[in-house]
N, C-alpha and C positions, 0 to 999 in steps of 0.2 A: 141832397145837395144839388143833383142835376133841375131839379123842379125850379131853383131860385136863382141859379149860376151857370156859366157856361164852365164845363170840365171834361179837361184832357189828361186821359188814362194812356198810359204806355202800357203793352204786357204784355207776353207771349201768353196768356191762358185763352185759349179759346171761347170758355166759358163766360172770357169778362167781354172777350171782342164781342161775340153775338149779342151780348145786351146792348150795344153804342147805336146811335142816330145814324152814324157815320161810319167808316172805316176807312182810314189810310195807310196804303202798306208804306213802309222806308224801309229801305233797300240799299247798302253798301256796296260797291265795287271796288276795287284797290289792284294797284301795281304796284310797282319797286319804287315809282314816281311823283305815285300822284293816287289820291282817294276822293271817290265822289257819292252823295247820297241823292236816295232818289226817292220822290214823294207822292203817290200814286194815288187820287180818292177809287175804291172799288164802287161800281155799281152791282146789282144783284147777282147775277154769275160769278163774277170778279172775287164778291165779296164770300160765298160757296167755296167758291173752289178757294179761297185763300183761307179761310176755316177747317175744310179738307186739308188742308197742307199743313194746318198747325196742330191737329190730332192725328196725322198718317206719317208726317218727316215728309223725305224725298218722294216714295213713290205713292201717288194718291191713289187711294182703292175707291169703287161705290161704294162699299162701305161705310169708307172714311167722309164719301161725300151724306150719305143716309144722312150721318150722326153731324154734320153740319146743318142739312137740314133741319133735324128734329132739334138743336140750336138754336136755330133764325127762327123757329116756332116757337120756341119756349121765349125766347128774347122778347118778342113782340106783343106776348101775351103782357 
């Protein structure tokens, strides 16, 4: 579908993020008052460590960054 169309995937799987062209993080923040979203394009670190974050939770390991890596390798292939 991507070959013919432009198409926008929401998704927390990291799996689906490392395949995209692109990656935008959105970002929520809220108080008792008032809620705001936040719409971030990643570039290549950006987009690592924000993969790392979606396979590790809060605290990012190298690990977690490895297996981001070997990710953005498979994606690209």
């Amino acid at each position: 579908l991507g070959a013919s169309a432009q198409v926008l995937v929401v998704t927390h799987a990291p799996q689906v993020a490392a395949r995209a062209q692109r990656h935008i993080r959105i970002a929520k923040t809220s108080s008792e008052k008032s809620a705001a979203t936040d719409a971030v394009t990643l570039d290549g670190a950006g987009r690592r460590e924000e993969l790392a974050r979606m396979l590790a939770g809060a605290r990012v390991t190298d690990e977690a960054r490895a297996a981001a890596d070997s990710l953005l390798k498979a994606g690209a292939a």
